[in-house]
The first five atom37 places (N, CA, C, CB, O) and aatype in JSON, in Angstrom:
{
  "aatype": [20, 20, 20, 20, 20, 20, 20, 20, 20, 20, 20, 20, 20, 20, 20, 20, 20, 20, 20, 20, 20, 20, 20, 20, 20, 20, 20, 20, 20, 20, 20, 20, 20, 20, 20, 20, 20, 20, 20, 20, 20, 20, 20, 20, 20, 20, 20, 20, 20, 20, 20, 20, 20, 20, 20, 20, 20, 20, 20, 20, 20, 20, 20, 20, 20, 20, 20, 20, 20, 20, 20, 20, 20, 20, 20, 20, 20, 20, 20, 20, 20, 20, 20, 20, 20, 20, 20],
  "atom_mask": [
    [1, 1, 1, 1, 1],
    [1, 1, 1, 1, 1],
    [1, 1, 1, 1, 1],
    [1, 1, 1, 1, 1],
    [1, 1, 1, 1, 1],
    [1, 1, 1, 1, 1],
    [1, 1, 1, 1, 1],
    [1, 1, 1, 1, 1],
    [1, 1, 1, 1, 1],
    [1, 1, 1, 1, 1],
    [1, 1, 1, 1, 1],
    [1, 1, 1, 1, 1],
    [1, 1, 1, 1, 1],
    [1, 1, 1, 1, 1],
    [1, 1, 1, 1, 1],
    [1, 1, 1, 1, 1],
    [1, 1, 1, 1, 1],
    [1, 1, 1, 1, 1],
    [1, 1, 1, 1, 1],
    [1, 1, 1, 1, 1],
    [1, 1, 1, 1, 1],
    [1, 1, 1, 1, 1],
    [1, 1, 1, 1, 1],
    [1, 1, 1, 1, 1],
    [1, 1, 1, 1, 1],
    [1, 1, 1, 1, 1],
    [1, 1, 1, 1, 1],
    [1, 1, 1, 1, 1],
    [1, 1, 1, 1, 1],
    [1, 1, 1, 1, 1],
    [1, 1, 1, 1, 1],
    [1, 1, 1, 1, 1],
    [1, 1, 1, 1, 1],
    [1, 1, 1, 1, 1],
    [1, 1, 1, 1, 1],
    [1, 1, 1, 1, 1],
    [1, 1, 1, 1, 1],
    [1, 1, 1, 1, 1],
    [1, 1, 1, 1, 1],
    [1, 1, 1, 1, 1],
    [1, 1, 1, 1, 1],
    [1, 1, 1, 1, 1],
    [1, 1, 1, 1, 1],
    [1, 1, 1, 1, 1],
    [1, 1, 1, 1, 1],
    [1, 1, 1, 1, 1],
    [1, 1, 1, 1, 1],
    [1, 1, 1, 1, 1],
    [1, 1, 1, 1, 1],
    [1, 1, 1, 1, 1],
    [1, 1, 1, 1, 1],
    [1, 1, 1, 1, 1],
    [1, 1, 1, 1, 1],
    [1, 1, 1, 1, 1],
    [1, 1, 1, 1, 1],
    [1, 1, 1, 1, 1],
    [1, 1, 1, 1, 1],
    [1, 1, 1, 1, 1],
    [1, 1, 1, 1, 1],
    [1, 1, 1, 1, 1],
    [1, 1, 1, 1, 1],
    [1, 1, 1, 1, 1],
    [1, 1, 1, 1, 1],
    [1, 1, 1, 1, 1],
    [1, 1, 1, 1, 1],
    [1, 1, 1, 1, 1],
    [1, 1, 1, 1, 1],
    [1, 1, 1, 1, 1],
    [1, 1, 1, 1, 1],
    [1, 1, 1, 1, 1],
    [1, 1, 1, 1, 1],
    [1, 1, 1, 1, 1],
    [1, 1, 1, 1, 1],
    [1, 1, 1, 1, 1],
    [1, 1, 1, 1, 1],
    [1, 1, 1, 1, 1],
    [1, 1, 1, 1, 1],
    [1, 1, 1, 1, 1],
    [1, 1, 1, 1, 1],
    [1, 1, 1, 1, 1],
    [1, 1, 1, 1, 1],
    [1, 1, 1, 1, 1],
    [1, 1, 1, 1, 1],
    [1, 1, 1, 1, 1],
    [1, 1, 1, 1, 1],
    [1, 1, 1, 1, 1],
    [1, 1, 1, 1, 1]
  ],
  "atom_positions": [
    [[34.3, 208.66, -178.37], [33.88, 207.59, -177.47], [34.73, 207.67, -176.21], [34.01, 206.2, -178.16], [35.94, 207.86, -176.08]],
    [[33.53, 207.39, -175.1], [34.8, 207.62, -173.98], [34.26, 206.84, -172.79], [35.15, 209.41, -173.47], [33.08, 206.99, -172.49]],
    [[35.17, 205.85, -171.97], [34.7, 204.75, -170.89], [35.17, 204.77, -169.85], [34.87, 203.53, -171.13], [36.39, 204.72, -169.7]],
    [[34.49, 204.85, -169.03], [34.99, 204.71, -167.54], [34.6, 203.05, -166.79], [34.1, 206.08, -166.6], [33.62, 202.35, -167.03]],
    [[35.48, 202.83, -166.07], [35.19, 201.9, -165.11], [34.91, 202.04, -163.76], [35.99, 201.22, -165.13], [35.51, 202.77, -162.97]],
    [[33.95, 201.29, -163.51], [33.45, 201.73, -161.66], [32.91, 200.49, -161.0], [31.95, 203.04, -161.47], [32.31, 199.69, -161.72]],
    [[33.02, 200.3, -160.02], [32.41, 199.56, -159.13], [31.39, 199.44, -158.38], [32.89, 199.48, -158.62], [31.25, 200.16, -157.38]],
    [[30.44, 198.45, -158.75], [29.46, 198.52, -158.04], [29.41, 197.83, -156.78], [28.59, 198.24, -158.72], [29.78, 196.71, -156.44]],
    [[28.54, 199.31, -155.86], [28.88, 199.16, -154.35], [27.17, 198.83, -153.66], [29.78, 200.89, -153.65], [27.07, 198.49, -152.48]],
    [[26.43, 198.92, -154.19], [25.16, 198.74, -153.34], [24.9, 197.16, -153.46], [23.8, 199.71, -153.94], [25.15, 196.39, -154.4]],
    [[24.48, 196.99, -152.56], [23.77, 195.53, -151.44], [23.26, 194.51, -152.65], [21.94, 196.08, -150.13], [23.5, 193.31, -152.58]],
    [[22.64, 195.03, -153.63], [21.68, 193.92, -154.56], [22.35, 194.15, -155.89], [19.78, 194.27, -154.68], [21.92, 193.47, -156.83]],
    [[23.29, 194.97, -156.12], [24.16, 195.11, -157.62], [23.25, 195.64, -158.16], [24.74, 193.83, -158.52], [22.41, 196.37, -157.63]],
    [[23.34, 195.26, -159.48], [22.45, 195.96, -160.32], [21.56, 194.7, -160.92], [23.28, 196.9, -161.48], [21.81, 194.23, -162.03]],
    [[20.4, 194.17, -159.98], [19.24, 193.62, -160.54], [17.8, 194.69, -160.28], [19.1, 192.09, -159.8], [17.68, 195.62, -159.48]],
    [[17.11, 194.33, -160.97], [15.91, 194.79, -160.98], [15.89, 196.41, -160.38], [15.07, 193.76, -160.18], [16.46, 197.27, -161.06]],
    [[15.26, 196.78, -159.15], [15.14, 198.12, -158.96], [16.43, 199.07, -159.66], [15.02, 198.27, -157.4], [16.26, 199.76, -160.67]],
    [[17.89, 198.96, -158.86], [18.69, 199.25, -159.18], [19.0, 199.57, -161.0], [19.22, 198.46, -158.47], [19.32, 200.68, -161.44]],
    [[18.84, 198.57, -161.68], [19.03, 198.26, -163.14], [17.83, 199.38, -163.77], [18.73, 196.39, -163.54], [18.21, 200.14, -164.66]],
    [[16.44, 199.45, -163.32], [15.87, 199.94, -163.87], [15.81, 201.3, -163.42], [15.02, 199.32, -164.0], [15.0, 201.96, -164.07]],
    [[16.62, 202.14, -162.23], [17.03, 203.26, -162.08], [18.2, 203.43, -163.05], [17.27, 203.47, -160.74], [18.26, 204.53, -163.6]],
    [[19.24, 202.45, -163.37], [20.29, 202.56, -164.43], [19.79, 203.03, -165.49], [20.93, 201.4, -164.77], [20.02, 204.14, -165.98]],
    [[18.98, 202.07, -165.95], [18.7, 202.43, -167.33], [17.54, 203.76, -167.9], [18.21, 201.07, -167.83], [17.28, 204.3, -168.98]],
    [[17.15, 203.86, -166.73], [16.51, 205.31, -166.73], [17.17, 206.59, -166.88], [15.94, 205.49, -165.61], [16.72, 207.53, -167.54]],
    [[18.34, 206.58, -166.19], [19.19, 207.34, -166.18], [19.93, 207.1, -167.91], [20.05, 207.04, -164.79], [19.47, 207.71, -168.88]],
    [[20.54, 206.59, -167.96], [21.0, 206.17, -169.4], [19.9, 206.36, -170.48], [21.42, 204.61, -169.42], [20.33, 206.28, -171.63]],
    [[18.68, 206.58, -170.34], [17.52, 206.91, -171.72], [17.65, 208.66, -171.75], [15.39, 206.27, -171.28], [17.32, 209.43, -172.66]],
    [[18.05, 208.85, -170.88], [17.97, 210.64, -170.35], [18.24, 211.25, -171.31], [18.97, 211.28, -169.23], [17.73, 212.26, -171.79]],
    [[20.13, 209.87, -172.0], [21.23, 210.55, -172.76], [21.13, 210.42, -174.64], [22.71, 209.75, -172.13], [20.83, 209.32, -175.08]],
    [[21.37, 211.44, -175.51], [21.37, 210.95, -176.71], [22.15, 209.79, -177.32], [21.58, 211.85, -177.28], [21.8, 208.98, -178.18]],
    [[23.86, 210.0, -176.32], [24.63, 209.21, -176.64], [24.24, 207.64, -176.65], [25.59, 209.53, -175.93], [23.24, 207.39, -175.98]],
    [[24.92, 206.41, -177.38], [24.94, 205.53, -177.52], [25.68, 205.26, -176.25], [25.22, 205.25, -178.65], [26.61, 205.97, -175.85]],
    [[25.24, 204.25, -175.66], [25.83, 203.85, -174.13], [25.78, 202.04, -174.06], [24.61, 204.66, -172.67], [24.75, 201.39, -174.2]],
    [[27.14, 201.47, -173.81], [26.53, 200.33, -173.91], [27.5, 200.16, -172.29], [26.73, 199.26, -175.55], [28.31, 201.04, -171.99]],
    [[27.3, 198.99, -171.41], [28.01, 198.62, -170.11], [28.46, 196.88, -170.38], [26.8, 198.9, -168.6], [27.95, 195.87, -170.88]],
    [[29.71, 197.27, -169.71], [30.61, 196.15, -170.21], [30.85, 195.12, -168.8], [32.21, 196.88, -170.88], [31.01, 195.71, -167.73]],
    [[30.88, 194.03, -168.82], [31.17, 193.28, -167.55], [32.12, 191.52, -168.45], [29.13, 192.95, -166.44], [31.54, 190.78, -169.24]],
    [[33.26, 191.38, -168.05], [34.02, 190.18, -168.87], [33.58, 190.27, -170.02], [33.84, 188.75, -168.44], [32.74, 189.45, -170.41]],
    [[34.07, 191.32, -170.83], [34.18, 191.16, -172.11], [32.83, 191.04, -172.77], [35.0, 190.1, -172.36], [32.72, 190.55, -173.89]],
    [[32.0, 191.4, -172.2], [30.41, 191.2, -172.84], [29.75, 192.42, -172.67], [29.43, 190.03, -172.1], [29.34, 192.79, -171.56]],
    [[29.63, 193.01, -173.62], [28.34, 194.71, -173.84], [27.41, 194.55, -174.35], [28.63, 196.04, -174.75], [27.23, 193.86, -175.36]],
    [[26.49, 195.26, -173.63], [25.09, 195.12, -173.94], [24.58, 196.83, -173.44], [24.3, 193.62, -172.95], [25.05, 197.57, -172.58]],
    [[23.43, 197.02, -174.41], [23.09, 198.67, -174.23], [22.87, 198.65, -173.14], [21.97, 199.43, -174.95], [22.3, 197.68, -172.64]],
    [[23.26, 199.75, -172.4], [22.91, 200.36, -171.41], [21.39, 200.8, -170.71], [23.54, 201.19, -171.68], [20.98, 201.01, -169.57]],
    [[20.7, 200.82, -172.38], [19.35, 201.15, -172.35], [18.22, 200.22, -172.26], [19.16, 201.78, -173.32], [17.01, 200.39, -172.13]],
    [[18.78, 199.45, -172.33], [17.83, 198.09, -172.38], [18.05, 197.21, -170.83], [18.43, 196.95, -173.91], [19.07, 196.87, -170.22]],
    [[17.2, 197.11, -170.68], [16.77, 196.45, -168.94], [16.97, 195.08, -169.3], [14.89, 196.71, -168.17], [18.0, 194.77, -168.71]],
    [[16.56, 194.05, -169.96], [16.93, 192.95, -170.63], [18.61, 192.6, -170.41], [16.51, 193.23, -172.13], [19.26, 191.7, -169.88]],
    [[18.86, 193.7, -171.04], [20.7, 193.51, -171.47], [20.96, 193.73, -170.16], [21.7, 194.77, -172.69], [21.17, 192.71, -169.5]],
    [[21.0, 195.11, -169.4], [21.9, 194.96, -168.17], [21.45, 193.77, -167.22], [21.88, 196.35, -167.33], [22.41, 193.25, -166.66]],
    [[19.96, 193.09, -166.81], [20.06, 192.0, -166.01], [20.85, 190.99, -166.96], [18.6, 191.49, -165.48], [21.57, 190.41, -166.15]],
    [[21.03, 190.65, -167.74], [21.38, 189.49, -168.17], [23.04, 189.45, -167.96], [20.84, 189.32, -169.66], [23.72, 188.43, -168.12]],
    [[23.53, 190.65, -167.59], [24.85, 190.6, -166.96], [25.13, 190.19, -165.72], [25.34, 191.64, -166.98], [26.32, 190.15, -165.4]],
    [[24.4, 189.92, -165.04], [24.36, 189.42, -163.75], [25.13, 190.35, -162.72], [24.94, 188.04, -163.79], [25.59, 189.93, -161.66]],
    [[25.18, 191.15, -162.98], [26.26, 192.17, -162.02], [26.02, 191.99, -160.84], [26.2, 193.73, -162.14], [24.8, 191.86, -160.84]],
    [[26.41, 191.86, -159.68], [26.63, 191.64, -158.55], [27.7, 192.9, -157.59], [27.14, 190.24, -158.74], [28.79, 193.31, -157.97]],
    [[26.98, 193.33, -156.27], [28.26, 193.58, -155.32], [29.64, 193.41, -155.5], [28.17, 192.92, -154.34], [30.1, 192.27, -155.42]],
    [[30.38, 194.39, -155.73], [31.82, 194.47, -155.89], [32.4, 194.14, -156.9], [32.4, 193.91, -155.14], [33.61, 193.9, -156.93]],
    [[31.44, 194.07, -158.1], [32.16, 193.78, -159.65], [32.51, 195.14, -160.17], [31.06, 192.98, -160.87], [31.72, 196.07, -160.01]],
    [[33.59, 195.32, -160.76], [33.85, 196.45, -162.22], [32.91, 196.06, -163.22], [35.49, 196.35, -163.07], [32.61, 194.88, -163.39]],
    [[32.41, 197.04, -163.92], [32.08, 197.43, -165.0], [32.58, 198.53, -165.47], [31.05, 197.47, -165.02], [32.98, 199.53, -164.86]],
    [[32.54, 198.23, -167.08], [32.88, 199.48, -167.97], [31.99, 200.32, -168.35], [33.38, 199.21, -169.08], [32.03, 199.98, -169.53]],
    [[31.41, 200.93, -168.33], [30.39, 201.74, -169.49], [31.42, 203.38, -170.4], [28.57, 202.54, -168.2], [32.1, 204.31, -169.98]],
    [[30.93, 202.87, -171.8], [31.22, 203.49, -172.73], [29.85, 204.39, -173.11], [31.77, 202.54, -173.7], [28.69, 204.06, -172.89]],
    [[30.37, 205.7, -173.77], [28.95, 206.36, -174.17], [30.03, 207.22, -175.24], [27.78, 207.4, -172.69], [31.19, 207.64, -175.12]],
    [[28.79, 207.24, -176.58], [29.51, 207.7, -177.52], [28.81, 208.47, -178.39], [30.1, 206.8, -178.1], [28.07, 207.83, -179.13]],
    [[28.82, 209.89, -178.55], [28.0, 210.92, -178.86], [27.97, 212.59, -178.18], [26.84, 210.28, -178.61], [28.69, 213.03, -177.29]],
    [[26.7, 213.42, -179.09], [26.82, 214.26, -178.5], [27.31, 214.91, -176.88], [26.05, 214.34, -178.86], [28.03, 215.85, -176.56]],
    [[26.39, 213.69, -175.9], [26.97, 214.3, -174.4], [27.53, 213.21, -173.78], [25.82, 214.95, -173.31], [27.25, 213.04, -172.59]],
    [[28.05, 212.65, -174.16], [28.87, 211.65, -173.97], [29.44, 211.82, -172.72], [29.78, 211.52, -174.94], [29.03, 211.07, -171.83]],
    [[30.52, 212.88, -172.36], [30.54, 213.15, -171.07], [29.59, 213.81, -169.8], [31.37, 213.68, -171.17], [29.72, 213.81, -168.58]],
    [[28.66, 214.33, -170.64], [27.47, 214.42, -169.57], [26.86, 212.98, -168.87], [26.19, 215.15, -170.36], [26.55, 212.8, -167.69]],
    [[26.79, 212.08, -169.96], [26.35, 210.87, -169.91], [26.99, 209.7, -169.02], [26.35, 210.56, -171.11], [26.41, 208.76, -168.48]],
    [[28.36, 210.04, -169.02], [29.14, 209.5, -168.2], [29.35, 210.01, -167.12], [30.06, 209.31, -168.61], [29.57, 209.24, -166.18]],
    [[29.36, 211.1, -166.93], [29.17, 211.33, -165.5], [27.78, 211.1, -164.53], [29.5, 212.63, -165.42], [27.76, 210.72, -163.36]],
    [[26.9, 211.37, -165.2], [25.1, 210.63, -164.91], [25.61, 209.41, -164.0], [23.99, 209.84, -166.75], [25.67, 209.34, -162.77]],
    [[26.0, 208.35, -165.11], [25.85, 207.3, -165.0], [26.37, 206.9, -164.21], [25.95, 206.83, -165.72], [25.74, 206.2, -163.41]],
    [[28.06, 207.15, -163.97], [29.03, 207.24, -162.41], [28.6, 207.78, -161.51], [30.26, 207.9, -162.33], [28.67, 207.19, -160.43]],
    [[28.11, 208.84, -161.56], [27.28, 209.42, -160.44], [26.18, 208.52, -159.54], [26.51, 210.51, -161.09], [26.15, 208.51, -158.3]],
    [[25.3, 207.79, -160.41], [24.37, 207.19, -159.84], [24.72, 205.68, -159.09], [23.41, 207.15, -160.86], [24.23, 205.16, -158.08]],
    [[25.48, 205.35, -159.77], [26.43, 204.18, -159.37], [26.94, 204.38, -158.54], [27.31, 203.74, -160.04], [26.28, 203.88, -157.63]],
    [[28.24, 205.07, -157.94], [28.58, 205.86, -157.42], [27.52, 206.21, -155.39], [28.52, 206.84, -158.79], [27.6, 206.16, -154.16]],
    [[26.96, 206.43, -156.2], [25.53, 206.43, -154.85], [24.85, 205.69, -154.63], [24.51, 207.18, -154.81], [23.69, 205.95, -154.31]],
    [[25.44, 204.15, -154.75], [24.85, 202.83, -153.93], [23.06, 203.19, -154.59], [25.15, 202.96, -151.61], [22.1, 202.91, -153.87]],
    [[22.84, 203.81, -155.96], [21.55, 203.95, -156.14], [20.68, 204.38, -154.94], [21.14, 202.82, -156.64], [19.45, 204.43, -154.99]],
    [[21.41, 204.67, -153.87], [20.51, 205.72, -152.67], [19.97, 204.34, -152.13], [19.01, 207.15, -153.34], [18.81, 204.58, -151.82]],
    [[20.21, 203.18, -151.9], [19.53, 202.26, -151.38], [20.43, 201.87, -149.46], [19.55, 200.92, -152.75], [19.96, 201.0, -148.72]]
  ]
}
């Protein structure tokens, strides 16, 4: 199992468009992926779970991924984050 923390930098956080480019990216992976915001995880894969985190502009999150590509998976996922989701 292995977690990184990152910051989200694009304009609308991660609601709707954003979230559902997240979690697209995150179905890609075999690994188990869940994203963490105050102590609360919810899969990564589920669009439900990440809006209900309310993530916003300039919050940390954690995401953990735990499995075969686990670090493929984590880098995906930083990556896309990472790139203001191209917005």
């Amino acid at each position: 199992m292995k977690t990184r923390e990152v910051v989200i930098t694009n304009a609308s956080g991660l609601h709707a468009r954003p979230a559902t480019f997240f979690i697209q990216k995150a179905n890609c992976y075999k690994s188990t992926i869940l994203i963490e915001k105050d102590d609360r995880k919810v899969n990564a894969k589920s669009l439900l779970g990440v809006l209900s985190l309310g993530i916003a502009k300039g919050m940390t999150v954690k995401i953990t991924a735990e499995g075969q590509d686990e670090d493929s998976a984590l880098d995906g996922l930083v990556s896309l984050v990472n790139s203001g989701f191209n917005e």
